[in-house]
TIVO-2410 file (N, C-alpha, C; in nm, 3 decimals):
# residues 140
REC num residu      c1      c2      c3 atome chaine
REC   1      X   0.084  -0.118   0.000     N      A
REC   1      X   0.000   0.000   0.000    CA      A
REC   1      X   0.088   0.124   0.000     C      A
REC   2      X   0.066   0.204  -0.098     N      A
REC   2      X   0.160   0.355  -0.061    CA      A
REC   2      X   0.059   0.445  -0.006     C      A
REC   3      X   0.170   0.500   0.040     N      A
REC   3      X   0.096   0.637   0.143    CA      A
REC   3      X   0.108   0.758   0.027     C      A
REC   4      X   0.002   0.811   0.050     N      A
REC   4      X  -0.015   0.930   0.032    CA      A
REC   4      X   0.002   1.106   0.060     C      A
REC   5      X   0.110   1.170  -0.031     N      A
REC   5      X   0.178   1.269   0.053    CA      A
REC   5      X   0.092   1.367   0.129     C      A
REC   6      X   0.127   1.441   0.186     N      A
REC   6      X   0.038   1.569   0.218    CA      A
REC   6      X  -0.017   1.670   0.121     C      A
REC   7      X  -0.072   1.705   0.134     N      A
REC   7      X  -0.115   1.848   0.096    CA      A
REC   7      X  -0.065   1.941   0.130     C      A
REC   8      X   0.012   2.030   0.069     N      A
REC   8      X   0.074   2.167   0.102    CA      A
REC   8      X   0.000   2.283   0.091     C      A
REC   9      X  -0.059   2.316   0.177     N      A
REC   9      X  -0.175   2.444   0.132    CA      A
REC   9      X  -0.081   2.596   0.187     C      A
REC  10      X  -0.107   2.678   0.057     N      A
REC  10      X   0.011   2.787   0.085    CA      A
REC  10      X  -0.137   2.928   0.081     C      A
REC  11      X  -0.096   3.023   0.134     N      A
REC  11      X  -0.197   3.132   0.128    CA      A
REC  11      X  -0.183   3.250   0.027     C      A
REC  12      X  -0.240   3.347  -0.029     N      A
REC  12      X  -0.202   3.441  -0.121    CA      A
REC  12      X  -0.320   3.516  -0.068     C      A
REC  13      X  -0.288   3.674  -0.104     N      A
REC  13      X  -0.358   3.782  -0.087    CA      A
REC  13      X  -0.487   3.735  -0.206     C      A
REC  14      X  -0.624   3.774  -0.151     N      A
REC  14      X  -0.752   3.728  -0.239    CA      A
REC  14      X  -0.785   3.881  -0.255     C      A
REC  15      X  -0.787   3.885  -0.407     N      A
REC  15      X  -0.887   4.011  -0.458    CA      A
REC  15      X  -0.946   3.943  -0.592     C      A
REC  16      X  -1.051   4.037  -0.501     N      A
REC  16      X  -1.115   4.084  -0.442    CA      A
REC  16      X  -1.132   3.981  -0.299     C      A
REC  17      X  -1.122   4.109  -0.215     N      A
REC  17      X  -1.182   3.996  -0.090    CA      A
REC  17      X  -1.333   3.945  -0.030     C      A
REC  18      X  -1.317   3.839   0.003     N      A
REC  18      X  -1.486   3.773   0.021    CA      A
REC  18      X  -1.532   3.880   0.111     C      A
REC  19      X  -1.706   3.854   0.051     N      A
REC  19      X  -1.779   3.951   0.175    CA      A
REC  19      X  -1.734   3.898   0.309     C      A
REC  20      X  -1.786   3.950   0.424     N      A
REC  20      X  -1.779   3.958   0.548    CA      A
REC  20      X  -1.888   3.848   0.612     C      A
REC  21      X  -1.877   3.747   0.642     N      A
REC  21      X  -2.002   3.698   0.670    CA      A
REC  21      X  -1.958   3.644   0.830     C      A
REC  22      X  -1.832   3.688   0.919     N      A
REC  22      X  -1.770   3.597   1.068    CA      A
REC  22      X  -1.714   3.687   1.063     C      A
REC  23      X  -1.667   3.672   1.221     N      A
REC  23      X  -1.531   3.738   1.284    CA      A
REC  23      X  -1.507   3.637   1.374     C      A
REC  24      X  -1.341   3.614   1.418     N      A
REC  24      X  -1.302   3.522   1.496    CA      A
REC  24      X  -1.167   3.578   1.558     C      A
REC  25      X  -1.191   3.522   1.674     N      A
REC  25      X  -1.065   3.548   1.798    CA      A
REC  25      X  -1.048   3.420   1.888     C      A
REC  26      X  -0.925   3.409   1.929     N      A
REC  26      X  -0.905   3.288   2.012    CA      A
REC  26      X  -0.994   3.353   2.116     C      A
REC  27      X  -1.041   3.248   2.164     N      A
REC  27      X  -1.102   3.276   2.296    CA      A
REC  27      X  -1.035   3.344   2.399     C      A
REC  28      X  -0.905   3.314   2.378     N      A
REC  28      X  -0.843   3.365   2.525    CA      A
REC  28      X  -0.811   3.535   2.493     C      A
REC  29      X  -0.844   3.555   2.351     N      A
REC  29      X  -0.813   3.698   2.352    CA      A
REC  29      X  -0.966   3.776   2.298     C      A
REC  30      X  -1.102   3.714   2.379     N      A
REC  30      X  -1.230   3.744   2.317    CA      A
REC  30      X  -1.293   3.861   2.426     C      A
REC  31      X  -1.184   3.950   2.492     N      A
REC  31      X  -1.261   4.020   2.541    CA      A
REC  31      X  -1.321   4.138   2.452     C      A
REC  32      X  -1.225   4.146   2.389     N      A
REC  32      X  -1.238   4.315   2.293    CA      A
REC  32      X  -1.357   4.267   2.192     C      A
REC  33      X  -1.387   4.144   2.181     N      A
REC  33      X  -1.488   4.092   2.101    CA      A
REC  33      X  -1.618   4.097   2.135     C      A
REC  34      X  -1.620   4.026   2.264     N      A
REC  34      X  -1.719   4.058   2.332    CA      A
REC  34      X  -1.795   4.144   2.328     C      A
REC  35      X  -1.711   4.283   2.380     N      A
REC  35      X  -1.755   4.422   2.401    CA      A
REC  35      X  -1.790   4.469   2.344     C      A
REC  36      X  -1.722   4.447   2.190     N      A
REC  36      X  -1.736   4.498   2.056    CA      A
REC  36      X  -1.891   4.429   2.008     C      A
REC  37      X  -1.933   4.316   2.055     N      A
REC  37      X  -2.059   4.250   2.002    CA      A
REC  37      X  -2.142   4.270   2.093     C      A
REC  38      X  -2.148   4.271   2.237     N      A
REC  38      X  -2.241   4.389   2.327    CA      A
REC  38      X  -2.292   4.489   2.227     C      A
REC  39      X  -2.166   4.603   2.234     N      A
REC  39      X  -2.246   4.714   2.127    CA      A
REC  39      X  -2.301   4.709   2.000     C      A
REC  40      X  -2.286   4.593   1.935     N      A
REC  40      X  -2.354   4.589   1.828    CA      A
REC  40      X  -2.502   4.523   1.861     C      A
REC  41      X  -2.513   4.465   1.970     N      A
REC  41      X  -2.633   4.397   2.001    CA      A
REC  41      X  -2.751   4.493   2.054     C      A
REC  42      X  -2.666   4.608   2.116     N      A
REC  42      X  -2.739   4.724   2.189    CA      A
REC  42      X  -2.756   4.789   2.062     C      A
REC  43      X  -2.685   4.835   1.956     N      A
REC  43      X  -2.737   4.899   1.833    CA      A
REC  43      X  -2.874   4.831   1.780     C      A
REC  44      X  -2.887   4.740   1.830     N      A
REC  44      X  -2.985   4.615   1.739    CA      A
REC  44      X  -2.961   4.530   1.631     C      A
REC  45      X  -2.837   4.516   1.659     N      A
REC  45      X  -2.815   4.407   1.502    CA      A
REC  45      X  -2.847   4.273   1.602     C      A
REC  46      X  -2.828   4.165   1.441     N      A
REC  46      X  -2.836   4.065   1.497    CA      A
REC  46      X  -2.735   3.984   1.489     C      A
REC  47      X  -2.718   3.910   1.609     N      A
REC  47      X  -2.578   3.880   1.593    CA      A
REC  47      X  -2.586   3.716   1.664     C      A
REC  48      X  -2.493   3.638   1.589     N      A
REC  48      X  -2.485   3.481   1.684    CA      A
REC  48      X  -2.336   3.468   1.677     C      A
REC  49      X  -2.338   3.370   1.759     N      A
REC  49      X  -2.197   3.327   1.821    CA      A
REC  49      X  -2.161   3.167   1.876     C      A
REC  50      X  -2.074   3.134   1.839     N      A
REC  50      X  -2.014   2.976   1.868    CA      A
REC  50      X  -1.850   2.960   1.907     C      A
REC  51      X  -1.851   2.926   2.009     N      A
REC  51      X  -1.697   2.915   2.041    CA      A
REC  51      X  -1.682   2.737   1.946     C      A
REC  52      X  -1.529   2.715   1.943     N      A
REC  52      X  -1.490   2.555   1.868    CA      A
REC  52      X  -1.375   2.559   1.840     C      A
REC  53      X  -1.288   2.489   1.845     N      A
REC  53      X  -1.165   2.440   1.863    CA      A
REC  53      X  -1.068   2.552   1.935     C      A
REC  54      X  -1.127   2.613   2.075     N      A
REC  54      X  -1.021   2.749   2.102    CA      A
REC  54      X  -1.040   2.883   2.026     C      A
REC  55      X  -1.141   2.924   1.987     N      A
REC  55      X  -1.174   3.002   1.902    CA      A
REC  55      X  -1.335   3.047   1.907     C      A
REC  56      X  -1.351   3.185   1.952     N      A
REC  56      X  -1.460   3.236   1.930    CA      A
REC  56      X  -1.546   3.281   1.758     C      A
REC  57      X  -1.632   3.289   1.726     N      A
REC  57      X  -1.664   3.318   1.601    CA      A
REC  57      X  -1.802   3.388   1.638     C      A
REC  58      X  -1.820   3.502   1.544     N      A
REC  58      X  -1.928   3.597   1.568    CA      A
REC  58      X  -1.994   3.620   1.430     C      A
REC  59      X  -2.126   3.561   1.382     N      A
REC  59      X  -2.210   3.604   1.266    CA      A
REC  59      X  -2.277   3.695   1.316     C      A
REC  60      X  -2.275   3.773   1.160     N      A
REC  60      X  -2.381   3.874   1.157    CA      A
REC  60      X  -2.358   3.953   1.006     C      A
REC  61      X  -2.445   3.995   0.971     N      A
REC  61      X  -2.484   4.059   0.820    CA      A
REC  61      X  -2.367   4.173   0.830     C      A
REC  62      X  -2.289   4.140   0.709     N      A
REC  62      X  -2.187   4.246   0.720    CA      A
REC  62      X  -2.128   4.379   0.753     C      A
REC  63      X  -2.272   4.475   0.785     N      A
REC  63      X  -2.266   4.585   0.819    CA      A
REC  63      X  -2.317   4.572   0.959     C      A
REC  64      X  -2.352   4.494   1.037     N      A
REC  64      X  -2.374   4.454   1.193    CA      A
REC  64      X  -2.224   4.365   1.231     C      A
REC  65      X  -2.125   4.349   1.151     N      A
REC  65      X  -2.034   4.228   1.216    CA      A
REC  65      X  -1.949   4.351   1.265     C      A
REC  66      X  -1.927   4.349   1.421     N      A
REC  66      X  -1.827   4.455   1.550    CA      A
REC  66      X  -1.702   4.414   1.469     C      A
REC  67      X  -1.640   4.559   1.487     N      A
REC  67      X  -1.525   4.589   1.446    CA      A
REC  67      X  -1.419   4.539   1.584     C      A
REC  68      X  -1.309   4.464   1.568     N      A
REC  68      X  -1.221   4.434   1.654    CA      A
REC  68      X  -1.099   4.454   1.595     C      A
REC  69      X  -1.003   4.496   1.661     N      A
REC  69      X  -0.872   4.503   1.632    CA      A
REC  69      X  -0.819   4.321   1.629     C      A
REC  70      X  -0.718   4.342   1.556     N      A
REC  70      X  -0.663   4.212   1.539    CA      A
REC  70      X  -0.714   4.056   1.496     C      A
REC  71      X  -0.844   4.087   1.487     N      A
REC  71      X  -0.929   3.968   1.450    CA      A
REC  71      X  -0.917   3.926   1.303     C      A
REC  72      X  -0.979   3.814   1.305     N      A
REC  72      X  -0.955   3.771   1.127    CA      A
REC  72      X  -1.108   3.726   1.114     C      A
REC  73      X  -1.146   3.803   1.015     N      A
REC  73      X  -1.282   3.853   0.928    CA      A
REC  73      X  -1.280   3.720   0.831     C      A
REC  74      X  -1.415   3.687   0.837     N      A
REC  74      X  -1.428   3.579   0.751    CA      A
REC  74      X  -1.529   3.543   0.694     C      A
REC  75      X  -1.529   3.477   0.514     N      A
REC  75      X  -1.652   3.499   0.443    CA      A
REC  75      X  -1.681   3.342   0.412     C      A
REC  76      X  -1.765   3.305   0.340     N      A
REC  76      X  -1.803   3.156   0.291    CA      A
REC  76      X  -1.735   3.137   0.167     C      A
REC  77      X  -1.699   3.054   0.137     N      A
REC  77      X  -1.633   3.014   0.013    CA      A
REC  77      X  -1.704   2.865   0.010     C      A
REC  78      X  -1.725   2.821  -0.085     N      A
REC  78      X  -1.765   2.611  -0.088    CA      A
REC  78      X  -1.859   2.547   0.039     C      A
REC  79      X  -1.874   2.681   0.086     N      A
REC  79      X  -1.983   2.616   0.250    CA      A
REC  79      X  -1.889   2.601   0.304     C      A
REC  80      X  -1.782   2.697   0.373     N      A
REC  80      X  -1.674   2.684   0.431    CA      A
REC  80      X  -1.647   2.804   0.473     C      A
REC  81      X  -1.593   2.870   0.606     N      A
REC  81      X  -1.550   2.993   0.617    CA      A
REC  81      X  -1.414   2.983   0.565     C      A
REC  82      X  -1.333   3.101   0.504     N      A
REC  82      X  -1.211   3.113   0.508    CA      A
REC  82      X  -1.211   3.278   0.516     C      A
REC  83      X  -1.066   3.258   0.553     N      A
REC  83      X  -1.032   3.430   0.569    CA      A
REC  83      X  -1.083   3.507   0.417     C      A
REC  84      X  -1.107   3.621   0.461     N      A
REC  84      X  -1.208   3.746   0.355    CA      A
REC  84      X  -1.033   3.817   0.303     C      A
REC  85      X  -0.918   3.796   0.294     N      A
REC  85      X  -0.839   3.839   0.286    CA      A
REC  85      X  -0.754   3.756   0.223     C      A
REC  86      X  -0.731   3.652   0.256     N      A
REC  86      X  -0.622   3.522   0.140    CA      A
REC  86      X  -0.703   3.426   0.079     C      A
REC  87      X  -0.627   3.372  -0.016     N      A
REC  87      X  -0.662   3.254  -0.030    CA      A
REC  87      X  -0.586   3.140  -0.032     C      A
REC  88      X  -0.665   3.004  -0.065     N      A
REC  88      X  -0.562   2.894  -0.002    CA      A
REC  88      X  -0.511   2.878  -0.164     C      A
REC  89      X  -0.422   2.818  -0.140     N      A
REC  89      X  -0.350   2.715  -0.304    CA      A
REC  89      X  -0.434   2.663  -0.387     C      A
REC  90      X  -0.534   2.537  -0.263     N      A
REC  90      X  -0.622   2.504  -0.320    CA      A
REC  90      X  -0.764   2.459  -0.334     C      A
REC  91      X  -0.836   2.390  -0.400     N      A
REC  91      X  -0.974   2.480  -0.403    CA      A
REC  91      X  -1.073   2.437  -0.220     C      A
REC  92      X  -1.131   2.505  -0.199     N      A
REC  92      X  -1.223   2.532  -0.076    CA      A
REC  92      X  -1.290   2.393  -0.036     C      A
REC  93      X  -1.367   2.323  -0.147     N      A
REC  93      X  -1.418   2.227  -0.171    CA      A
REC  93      X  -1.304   2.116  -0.137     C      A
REC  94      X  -1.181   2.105  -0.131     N      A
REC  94      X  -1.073   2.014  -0.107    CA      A
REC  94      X  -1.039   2.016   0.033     C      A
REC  95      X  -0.993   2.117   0.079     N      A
REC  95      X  -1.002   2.157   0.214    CA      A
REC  95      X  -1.099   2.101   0.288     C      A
REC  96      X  -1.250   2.120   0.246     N      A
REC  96      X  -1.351   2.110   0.317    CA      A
REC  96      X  -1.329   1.935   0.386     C      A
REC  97      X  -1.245   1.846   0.225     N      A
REC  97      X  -1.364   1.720   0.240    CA      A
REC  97      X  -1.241   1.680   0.275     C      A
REC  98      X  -1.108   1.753   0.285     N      A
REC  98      X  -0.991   1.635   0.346    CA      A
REC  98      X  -1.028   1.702   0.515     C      A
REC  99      X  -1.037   1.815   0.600     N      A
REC  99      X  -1.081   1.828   0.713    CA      A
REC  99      X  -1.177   1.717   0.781     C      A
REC 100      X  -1.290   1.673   0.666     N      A
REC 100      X  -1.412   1.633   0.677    CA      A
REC 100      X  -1.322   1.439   0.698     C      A
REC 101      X  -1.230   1.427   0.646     N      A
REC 101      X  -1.210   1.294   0.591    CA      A
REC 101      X  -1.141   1.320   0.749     C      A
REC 102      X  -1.029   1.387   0.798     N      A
REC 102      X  -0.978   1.358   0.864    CA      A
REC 102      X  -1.034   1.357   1.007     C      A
REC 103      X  -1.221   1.391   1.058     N      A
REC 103      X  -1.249   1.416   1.154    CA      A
REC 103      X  -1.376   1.322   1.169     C      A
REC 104      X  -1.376   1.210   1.113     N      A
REC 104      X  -1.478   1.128   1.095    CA      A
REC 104      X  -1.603   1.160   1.050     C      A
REC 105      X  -1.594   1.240   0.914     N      A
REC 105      X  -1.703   1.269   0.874    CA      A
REC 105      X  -1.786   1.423   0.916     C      A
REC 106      X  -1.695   1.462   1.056     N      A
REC 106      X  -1.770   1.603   1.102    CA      A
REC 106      X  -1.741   1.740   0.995     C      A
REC 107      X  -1.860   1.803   0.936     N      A
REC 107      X  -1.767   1.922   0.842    CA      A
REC 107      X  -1.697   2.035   0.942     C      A
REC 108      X  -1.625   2.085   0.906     N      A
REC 108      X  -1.558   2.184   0.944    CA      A
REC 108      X  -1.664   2.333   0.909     C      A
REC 109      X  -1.649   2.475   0.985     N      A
REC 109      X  -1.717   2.539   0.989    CA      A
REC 109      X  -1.627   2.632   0.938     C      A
REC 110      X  -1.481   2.655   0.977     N      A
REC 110      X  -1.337   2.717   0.929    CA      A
REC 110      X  -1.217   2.689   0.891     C      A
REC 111      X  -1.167   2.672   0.810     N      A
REC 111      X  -1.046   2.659   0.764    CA      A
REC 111      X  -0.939   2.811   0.781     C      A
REC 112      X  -0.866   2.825   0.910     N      A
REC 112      X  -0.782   2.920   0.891    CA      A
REC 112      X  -0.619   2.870   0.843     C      A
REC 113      X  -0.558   2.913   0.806     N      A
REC 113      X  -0.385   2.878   0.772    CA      A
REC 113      X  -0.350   2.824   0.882     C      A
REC 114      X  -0.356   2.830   0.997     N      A
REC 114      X  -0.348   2.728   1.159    CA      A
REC 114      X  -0.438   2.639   1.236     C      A
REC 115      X  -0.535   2.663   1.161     N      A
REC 115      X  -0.625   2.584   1.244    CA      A
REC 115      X  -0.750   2.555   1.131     C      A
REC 116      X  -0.825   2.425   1.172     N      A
REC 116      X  -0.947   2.410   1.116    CA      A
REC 116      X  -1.081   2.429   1.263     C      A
REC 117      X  -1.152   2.430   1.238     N      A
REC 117      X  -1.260   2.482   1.317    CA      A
REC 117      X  -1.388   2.413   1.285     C      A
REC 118      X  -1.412   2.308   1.361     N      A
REC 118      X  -1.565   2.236   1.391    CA      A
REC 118      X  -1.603   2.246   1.444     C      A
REC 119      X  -1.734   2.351   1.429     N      A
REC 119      X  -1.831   2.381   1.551    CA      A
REC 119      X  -1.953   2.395   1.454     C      A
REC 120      X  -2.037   2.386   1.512     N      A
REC 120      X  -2.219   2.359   1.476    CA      A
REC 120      X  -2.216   2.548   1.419     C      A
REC 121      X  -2.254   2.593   1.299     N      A
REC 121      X  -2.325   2.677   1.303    CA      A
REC 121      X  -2.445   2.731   1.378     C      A
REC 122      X  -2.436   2.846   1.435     N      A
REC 122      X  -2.530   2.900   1.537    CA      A
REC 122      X  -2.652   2.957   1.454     C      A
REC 123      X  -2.792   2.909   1.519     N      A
REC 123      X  -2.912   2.978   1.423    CA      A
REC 123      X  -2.963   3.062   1.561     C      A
REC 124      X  -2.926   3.090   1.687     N      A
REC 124      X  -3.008   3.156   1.742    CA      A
REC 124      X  -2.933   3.252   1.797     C      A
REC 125      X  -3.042   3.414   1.817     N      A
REC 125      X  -2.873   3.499   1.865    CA      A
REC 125      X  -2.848   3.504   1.969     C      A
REC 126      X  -2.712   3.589   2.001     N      A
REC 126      X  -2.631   3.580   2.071    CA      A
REC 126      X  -2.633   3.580   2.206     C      A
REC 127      X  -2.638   3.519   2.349     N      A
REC 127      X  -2.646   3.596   2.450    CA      A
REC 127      X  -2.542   3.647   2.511     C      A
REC 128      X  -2.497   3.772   2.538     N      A
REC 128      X  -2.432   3.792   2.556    CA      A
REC 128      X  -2.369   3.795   2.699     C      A
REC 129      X  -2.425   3.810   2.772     N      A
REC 129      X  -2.449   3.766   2.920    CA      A
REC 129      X  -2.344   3.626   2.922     C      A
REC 130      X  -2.385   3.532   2.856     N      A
REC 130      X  -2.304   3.387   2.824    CA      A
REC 130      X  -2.172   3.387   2.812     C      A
REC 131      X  -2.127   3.495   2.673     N      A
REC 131      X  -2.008   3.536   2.609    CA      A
REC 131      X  -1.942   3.582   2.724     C      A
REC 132      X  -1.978   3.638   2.784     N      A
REC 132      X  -1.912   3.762   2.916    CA      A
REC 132      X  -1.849   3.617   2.977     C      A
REC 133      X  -1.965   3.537   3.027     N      A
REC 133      X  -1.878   3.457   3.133    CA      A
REC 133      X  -1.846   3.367   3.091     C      A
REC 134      X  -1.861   3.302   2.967     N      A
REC 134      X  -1.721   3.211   2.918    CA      A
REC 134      X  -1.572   3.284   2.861     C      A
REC 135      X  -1.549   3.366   2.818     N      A
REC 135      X  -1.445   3.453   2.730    CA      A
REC 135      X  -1.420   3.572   2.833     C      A
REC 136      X  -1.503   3.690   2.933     N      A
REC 136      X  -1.502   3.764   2.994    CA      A
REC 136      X  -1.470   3.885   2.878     C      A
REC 137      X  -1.439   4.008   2.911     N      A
REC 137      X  -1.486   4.123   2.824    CA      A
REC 137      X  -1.664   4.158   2.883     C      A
REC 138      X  -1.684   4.253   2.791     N      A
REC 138      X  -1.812   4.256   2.776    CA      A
REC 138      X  -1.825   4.406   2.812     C      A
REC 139      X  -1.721   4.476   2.885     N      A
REC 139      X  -1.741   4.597   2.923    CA      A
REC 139      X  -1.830   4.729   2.841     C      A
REC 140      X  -1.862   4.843   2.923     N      A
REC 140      X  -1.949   4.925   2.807    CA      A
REC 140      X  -1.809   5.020   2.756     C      A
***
C-alpha cells in the first residue's frame, strides 16, 4: 500500500476579498470581542456566536459584524469559512472534504492557515451575558 503525501496548502492575498459573513478570535483573547458585540447587540443588530476548537466566532450581516482590532474577518467560500483576505492554493471544496475525511465525517465550519474549526453553526442569537462569562470582556 503507498501512502499518500500531504497536501501543502500555501496562502495568497484574495482580490477581491470575500464579503464579510464571521469574525473570529481565540477565545483567550475574546474580550475586545465581546464588548465589541455587546455594542452591536445594543445597536440592534443581529448577531450569533459559537466558540470551537479554542476560538470564538461571531455572525452577523456584514454591516452589523463589531469591528475588533486584530481579528480575522471571515466569508463563505464552498460552505466553508475562510479568511475574507487570502486565499488557499487550493480549491475550498478540497479543504472542506480532506478536514471532513480527517475528523470522521464532522464538516468543518473554518479553515484558517493554523487551524481548522468544527463547531455547529449558530441559528439563534447571541447571548451575551453567556459570552461575558465564558471569554469575559463585555465591558461598556
Amino acid at each position: 500500500m503507498q501512502a499518500c503525501a500531504p497536501i501543502v496548502v500555501r496562502w495568497a492575498a484574495r482580490e477581491p476579498p470575500l464579503p464579510a459573513a464571521a469574525v473570529t478570535v481565540p477565545v483567550g483573547q475574546g474580550g475586545a470581542l465581546v464588548a465589541a458585540v455587546r455594542h452591536r447587540v445594543a445597536a440592534g443588530a443581529q448577531v450569533r456566536a459559537v466558540a470551537g476548537s479554542g476560538r470564538l466566532i461571531v455572525f452577523a450581516e456584514p454591516d452589523d459584524l463589531p469591528w475588533c482590532p486584530g481579528a480575522r474577518y471571515l466569508g463563505w467560500d464552498a460552505g466553508v469559512l475562510l479568511p475574507t483576505e487570502i486565499v488557499p492554493s487550493v480549491p475550498a471544496e478540497l479543504l472542506s472534504m480532506a478536514a471532513r475525511s480527517a475528523s470522521a465525517g464532522v464538516a468543518p465550519l473554518v479553515v484558517l492557515p493554523d487551524a481548522v474549526i468544527f463547531a455547529p453553526l449558530p441559528t439563534q442569537p447571541v447571548d451575551v451575558e453567556a459570552l461575558v462569562a465564558m471569554v469575559g470582556g463585555g465591558e461598556a
